[in-house]
VOGU-3710 file (C-alpha; in Angstrom, 3 decimals, decimal comma):
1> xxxxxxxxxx> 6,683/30,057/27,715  9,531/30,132/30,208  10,491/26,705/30,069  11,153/27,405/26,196  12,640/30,459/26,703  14,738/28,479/29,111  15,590/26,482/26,607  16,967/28,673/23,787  18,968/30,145/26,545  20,664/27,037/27,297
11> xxxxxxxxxx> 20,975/25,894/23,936  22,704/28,980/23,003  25,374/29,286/26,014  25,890/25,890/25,179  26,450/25,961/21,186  29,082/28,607/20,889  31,828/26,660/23,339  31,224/23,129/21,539  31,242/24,400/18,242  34,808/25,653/19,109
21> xxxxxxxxxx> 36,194/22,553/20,352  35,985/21,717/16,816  38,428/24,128/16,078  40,955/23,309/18,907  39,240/24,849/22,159  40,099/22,555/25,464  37,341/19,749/25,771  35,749/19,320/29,177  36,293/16,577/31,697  33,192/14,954/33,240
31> xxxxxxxxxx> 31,901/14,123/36,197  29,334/11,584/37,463  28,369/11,143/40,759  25,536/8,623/40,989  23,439/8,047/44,531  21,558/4,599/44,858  17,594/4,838/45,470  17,252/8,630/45,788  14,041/11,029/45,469  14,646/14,834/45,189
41> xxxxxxxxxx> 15,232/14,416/49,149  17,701/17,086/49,388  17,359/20,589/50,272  17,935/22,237/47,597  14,917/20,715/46,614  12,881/21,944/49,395  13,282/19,155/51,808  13,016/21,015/55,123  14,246/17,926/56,612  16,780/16,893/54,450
51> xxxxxxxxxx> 21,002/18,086/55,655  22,554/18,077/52,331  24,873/21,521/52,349  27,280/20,443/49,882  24,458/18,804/47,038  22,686/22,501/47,610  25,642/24,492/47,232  26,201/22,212/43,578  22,609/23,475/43,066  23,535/26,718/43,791
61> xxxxxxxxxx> 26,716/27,028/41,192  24,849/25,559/38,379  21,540/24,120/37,147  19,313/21,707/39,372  16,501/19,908/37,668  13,028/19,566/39,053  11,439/17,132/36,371  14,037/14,653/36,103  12,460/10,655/35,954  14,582/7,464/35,505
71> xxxxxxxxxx> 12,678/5,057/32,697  12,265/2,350/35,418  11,877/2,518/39,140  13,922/-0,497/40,072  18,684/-0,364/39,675  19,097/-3,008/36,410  16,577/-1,796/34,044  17,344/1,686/34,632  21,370/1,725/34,577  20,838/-0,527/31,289
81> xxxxxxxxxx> 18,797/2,506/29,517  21,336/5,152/30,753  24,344/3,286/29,707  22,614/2,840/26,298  20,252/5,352/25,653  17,631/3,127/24,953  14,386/2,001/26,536  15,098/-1,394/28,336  11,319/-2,151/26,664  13,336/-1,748/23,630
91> xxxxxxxxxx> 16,515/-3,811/24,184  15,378/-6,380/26,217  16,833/-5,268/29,941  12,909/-4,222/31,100  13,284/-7,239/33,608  14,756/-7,022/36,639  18,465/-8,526/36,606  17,889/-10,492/33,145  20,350/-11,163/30,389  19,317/-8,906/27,454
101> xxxxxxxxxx> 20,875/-9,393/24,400  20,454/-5,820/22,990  20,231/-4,981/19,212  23,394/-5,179/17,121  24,324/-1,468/16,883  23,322/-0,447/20,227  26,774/0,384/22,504  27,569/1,060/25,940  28,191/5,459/25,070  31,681/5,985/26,704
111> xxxxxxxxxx> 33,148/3,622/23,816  32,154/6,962/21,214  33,905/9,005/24,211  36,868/7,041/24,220  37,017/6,778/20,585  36,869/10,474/20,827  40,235/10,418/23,003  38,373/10,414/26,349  39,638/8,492/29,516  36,624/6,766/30,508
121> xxxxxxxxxx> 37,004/5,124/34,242  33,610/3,881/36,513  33,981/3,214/40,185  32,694/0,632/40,517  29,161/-0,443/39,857  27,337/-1,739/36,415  23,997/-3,546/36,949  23,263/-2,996/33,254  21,521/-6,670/32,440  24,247/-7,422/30,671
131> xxxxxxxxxx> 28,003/-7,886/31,615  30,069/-4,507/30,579  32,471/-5,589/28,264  35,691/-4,365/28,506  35,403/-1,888/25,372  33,128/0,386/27,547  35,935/1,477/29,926  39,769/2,132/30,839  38,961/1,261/34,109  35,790/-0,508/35,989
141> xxxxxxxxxx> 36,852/-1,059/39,391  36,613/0,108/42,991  40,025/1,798/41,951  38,716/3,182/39,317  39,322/7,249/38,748  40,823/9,942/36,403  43,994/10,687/39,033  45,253/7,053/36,880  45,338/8,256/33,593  48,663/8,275/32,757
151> xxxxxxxxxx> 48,345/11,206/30,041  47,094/14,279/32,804  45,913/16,155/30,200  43,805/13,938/28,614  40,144/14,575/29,338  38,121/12,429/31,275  35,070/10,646/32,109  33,969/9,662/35,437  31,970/7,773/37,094  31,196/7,028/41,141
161> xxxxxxxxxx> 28,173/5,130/42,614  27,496/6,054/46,220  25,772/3,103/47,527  25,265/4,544/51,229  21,578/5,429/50,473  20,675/1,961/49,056  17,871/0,447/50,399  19,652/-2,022/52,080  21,545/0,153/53,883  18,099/1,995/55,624
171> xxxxxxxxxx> 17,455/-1,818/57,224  21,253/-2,617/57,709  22,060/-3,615/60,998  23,307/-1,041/63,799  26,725/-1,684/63,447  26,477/-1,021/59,627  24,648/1,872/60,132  26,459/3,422/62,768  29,665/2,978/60,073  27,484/4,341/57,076
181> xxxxxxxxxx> 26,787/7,191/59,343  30,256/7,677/61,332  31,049/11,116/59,705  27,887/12,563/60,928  27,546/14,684/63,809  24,627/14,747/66,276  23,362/17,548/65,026  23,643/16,472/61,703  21,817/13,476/62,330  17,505/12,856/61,880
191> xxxxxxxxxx> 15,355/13,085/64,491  12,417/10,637/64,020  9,911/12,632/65,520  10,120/15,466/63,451  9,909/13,533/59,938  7,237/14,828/57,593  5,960/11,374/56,504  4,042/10,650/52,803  0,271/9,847/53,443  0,601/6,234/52,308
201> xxxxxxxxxx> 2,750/5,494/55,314  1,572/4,717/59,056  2,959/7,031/61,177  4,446/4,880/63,398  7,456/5,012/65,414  9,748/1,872/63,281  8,426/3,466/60,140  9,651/6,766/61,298  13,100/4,936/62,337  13,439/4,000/58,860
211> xxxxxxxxxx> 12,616/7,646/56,896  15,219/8,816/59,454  17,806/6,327/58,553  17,059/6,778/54,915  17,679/10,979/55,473  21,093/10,068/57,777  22,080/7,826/55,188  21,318/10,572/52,264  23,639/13,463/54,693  26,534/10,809/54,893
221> xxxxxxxxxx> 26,263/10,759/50,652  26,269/14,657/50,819  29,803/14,083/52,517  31,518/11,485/50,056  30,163/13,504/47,362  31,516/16,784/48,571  35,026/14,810/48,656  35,393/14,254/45,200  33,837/17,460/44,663  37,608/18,618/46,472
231> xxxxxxxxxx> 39,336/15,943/45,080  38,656/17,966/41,387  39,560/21,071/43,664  42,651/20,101/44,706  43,694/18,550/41,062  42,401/22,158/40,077  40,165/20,669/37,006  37,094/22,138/38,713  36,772/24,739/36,582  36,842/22,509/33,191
241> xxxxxxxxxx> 35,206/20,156/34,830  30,828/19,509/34,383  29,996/17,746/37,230  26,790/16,023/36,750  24,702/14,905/40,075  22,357/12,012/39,585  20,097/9,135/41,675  19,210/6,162/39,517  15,511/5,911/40,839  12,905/6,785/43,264
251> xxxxxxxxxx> 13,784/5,820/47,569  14,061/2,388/48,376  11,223/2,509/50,481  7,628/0,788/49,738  5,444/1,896/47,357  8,307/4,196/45,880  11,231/2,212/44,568  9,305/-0,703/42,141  6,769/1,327/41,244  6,133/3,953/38,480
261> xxxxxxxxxx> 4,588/6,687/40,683  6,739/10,255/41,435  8,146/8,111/44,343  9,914/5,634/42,385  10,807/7,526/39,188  11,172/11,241/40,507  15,124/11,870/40,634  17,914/14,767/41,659  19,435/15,998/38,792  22,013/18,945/39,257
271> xxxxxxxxxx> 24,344/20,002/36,562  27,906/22,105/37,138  29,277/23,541/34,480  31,399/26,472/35,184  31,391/29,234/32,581  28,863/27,759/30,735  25,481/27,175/33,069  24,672/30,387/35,041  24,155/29,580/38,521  21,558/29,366/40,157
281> xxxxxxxxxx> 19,767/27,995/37,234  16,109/25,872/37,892  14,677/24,263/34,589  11,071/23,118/34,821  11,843/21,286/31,581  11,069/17,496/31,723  14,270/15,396/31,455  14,734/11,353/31,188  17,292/9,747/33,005  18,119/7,923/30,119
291> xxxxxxxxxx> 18,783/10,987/28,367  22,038/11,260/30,324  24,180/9,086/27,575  23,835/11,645/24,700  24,009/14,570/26,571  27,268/13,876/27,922  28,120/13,021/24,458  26,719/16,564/23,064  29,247/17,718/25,919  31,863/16,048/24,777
301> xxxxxxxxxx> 31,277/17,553/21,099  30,261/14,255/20,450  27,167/13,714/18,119  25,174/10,989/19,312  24,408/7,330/17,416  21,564/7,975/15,253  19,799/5,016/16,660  19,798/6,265/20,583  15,710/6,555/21,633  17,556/9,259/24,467
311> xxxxxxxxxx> 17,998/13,250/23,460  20,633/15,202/24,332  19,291/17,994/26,659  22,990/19,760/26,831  25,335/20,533/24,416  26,270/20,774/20,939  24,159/18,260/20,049  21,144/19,322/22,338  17,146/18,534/21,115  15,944/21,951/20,024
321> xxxxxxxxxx> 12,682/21,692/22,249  11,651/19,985/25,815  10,019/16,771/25,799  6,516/16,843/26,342  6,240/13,904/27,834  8,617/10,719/29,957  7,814/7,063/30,141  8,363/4,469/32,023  8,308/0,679/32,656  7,717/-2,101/35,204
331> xxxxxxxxxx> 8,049/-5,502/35,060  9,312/-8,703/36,221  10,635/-7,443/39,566  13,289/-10,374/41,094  10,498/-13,356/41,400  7,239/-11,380/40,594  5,928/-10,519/37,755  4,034/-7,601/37,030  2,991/-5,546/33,586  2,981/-1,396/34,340
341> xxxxxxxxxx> 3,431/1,321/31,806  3,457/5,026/33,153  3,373/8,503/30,539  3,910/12,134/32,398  3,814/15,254/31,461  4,710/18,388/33,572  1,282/18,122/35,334  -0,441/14,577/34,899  0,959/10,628/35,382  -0,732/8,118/33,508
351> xxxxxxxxxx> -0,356/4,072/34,522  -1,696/1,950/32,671  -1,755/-1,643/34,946  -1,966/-4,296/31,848  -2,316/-6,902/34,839  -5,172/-5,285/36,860  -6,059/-8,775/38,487  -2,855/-8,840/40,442  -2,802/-6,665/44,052  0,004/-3,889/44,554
361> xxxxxxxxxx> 1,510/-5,817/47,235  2,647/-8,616/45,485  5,205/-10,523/47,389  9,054/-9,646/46,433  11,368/-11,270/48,996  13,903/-8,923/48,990  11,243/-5,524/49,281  10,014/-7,761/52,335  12,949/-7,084/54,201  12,099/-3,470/54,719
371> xxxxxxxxxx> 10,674/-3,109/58,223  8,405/-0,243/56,742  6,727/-2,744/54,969  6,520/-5,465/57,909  4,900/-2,471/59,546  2,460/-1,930/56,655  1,288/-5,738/56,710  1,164/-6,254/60,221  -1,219/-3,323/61,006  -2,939/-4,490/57,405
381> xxxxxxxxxx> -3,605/-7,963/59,013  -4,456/-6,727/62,275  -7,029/-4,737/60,638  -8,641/-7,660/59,094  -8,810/-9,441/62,252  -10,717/-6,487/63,772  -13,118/-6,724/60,696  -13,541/-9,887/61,765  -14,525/-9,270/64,818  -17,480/-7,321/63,599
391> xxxxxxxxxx> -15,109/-3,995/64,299  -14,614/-0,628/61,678  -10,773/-0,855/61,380  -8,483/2,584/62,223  -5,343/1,515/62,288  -4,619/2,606/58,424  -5,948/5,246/56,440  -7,707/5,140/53,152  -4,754/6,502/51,877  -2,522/2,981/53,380
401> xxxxxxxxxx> -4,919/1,232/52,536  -4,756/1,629/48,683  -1,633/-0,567/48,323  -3,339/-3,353/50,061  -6,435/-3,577/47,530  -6,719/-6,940/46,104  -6,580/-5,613/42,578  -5,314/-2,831/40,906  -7,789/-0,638/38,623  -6,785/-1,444/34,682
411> xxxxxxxxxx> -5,995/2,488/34,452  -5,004/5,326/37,017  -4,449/9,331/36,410  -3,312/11,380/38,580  -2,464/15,716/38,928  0,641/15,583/39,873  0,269/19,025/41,068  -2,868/19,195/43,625  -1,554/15,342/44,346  2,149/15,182/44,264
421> xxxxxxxxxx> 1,672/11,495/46,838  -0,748/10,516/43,469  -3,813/8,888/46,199  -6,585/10,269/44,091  -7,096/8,398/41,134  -8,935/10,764/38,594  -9,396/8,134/35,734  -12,512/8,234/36,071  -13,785/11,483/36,579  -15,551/12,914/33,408
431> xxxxxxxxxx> -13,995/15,933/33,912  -10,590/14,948/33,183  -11,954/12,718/30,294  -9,689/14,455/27,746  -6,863/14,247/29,560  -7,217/10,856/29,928  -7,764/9,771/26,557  -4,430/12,167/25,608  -2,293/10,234/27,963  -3,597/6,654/26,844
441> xxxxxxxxxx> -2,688/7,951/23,210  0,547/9,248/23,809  1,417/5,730/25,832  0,383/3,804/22,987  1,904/5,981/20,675  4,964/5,441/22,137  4,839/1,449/22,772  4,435/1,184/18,957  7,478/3,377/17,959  9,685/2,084/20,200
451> xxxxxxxxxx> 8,571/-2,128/19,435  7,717/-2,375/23,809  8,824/-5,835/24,125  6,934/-6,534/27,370  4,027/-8,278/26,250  6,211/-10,953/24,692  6,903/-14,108/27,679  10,277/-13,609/29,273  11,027/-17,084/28,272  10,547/-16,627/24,738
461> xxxxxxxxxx> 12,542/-13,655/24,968  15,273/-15,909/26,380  14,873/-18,989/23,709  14,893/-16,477/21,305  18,670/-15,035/22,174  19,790/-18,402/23,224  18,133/-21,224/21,611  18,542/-24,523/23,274  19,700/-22,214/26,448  23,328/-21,921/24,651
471> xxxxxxxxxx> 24,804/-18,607/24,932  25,995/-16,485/21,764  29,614/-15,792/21,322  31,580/-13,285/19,862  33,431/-14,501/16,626  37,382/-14,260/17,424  38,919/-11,124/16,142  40,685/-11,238/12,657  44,484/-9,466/12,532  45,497/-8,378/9,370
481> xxxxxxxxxx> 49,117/-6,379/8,924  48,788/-3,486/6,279  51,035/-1,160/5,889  53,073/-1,666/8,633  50,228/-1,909/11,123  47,891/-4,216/12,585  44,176/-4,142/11,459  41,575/-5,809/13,516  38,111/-6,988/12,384  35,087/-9,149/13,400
491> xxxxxxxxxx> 32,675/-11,003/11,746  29,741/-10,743/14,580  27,648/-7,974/13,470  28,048/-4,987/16,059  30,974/-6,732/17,617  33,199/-4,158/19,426  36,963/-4,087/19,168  39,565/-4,528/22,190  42,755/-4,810/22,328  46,424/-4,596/24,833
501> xxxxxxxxxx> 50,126/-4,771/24,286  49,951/-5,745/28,507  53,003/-8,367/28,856  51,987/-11,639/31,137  49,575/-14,495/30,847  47,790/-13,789/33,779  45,639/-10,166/33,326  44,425/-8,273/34,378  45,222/-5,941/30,819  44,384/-2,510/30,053
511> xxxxxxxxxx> 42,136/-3,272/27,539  42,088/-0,426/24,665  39,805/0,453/22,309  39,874/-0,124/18,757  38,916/2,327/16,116  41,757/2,149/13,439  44,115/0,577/12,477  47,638/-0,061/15,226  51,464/0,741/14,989  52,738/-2,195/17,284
521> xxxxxxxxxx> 56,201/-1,670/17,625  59,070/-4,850/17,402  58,723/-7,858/19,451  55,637/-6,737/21,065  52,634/-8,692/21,620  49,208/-7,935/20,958  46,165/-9,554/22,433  42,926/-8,832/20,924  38,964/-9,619/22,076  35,482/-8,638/20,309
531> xxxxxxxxxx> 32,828/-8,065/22,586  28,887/-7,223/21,607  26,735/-6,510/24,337  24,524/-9,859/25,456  27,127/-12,653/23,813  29,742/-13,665/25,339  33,201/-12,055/24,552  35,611/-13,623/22,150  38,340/-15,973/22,650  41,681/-13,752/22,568
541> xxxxxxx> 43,730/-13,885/19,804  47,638/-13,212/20,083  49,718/-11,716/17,730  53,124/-11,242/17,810  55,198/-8,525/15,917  58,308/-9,545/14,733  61,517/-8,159/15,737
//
């Protein structure tokens, strides 16, 4: 009852201002501020251990999120559904790093905000399975932000991807680390021995070196964060400004990031909106990551694409009622392949493994880097060797010793609540018999509406985009003058519309977007490309106005 009530609440604060933009009010800017491979490690989330003053005092002036979950626990997949919102099952991004070639209609969102007179900049990373084209934003760069609009009073969208807390960057090499981490102070910094460390883990002392590096890398994000969080200070836009805190997936740690448990799907999700979210705010509600692009679009006073699986969860535009449940996908992860579908609801997590035959700890070169797992194996193999010896192994746990099984049980279901670390599998226990078969429903349910590609080869996939292995291409744009003004068109179906009056041969352009039709004025010239997400973009065509 009080996550609905919750809900009305929200809905209500939020209709009243949106429905007056419509009549002239001042639209909002927006801010993103993405982390890399990030749990709900921060204190305002009750991490005793975490340092993260300036994320909890964001908490603090708005609304933080406790059942936020990206649609994929791995970077590609899941920045492909939020810059859609769509399932990657859906599109065709569900594979790690592939080359989806989404449906026709389906958009990256910020072309409806810049359409709708938004400055739309992203600093600097995409990973969306598909190249961005050059409709989606002014700006996509490590230069990238709304001080370069030229128009100050134009409202903006931005974007900024903190890498620091990238997995990478807990087994980077000291001098890396000691640069990530320059800004902190000793005191600021993790001791080892006093980590807290999940139950699948060995608690050893490198394993312990890495959950420390992984919390000194998350304080040093705190601090870059915190900067733009001045930076819209000092501009003074802070107070039209919804700042909107987000990590893509689960830790980059074993066991979490790549797989659908809490640990690779559970995410921060604090919203700022001055004015308009009372702070202090907590909603229980459950929230996809995915569901990002329309809500920033309700926001806006933008009504989301019809098509869009995602619901708005803020806004004008915002769904009427919580979700009652999130999914999520893994698949072919870099080399390995792998089948997993997960369904939660605010208490239980149901996976269903469609590969049961193949062991959790598949091999994945790049995951192998992670000393944490080098840890894992070695005291894994050493155990064997003691059972070989005729010895009862105790160097693991039953709890570390799960991910090590040779094959995975064909369903698992887990209470998220008495077993946040989800170790006890309660499939089958008869008394949870109902709940099971309501979860294996609801995941089937939702494979069916939403056409889950994954049981289709990857290959097929491919020869069916690109037959022969030859790429799709955007039809050249067609320039028309009417009236005085240049009209573009495109024959591709769901082709998006660029175009630039930059002078020079060489680029880069400011590419604009097209929605209507273009006063050029005398002797300029006008370069135009179509783009549609998974072909490749257009030749440019040139036209020059006439003196």
């Amino acid at each position: 009852m009080k996550v609905v009530l919750f809900v009305l609440a929200v809905l209500s604060a939020f209709a009243a201002p949106l429905c007056a933009h419509a009549q002239g009010a001042v639209r909002p800017n927006i801010l993103w501020i993405s982390a890399e491979d990030l749990s709900p490690d921060l204190g305002c989330y009750g991490d005793v251990y975490a340092r993260t003053p300036h994320l909890d005092k964001l908490a603090r002036e708005g609304a933080r999120f406790t059942n936020a979950f990206a649609v994929s626990p791995v970077c590609a997949p899941s920045r492909s559904s939020i810059i859609t919102g769509m399932y990657p099952t859906s599109i065709g991004t569900h594979h790690m790093r592939s080359q989806g070639v989404p449906p026709p209609q389906v958009k990256c969102f910020p072309e409806y905000l810049r359409a709708a007179g938004y400055y739309c900049t992203n600093n600097a990373k995409t990973d969306y399975n598909f190249p961005a084209p050059v409709t989606a934003w002014d700006e996509n760069s490590g230069r990238a932000h709304w001080r370069n609009r030229a128009d100050k009073s134009q409202p903006f969208f931005a974007v900024f991807n903190l890498m620091v807390t990238h997995e990478s960057q807990i087994r980077a090499d000291e001098e890396t680390y000691q640069k990530n981490t320059a800004a902190l102070t000793d005191a600021e910094r993790h001791d080892p021995t006093k980590a807290t460390l999940p139950p699948y883990y060995p608690d050893t002392p490198l394993v312990r070196r890495d959950w420390a590096r992984y919390h000194d890398n998350i304080t040093a994000m705190d601090k870059q964060a915190a900067a733009l969080l001045r930076q819209l200070e000092e501009d003074g836009l802070a107070e039209n400004t919804v700042v909107v805190f987000w990590g893509d997936h689960g830790r980059g740690l074993p066991r979490a990031k790549r797989w659908v448990y809490d640990s690779g799907l559970r995410v921060p999700l604090l919203v700022r909106w001055p004015g308009k979210i009372r702070p202090g705010t907590v909603s229980e509600n459950l929230v996809s990551l995915f569901d990002l692009a329309p809500t920033v679009l309700s926001v806006a006073g933008v009504k989301p694409p019809a098509y869009m699986q995602a619901r708005a969860f803020l806004g004008a535009h915002a769904a009427t009622a919580p979700r009652d449940y999130v999914f999520a996908h893994r698949d072919r992860m870099d080399e390995t392949y792998d089948r997993i579908r997960a369904v939660r609801d605010t208490r239980f997590k149901y996976i269903r493994n469609f590969e049961p035959g193949k062991p959790y700890a598949q091999f994945i070169g790049y995951g192998e880097l992670m000393p944490t797992l080098s840890e894992m194996r070695r005291l894994h193999k050493e155990e064997a060797a003691l059972m070989g010896q005729g010895k009862l192994p105790d160097l693991l746990t039953p709890a570390q010793r799960l991910f090590f099984k040779p094959e995975k049980p064909a369903e698992e279901l887990y209470d998220t609540v008495a077993d946040p670390h989800e170790i006890n599998n309660l499939a089958g226990d008869p008394k949870h018999a109902s709940t099971l078969t309501k979860m294996r429903h609801a995941l089937v349910d939702w494979q069916k509406e939403t056409n889950d590609l994954g049981a289709v080869p990857e290959a097929d996939l491919i020869a069916r985009w690109r037959p022969g292995g030859v790429w799709p291409v955007t039809a050249a744009p067609v320039a028309k003058r009417e009236n005085g003004k240049l009209t573009l068109s495109c024959p591709t179906e769901g082709a998006s519309l660029a175009y630039t009056t930059d002078a020079g041969d060489g680029g880069p352009y400011r590419w604009r977007l097209y929605t209507a039709p273009v006063a050029v004025p005398p002797g300029a010239i006008v370069r135009a490309r179509a783009c549609r997400l998974g072909f490749r973009d257009s030749a440019d065509v040139t036209v020059e106005e006439k003196k």
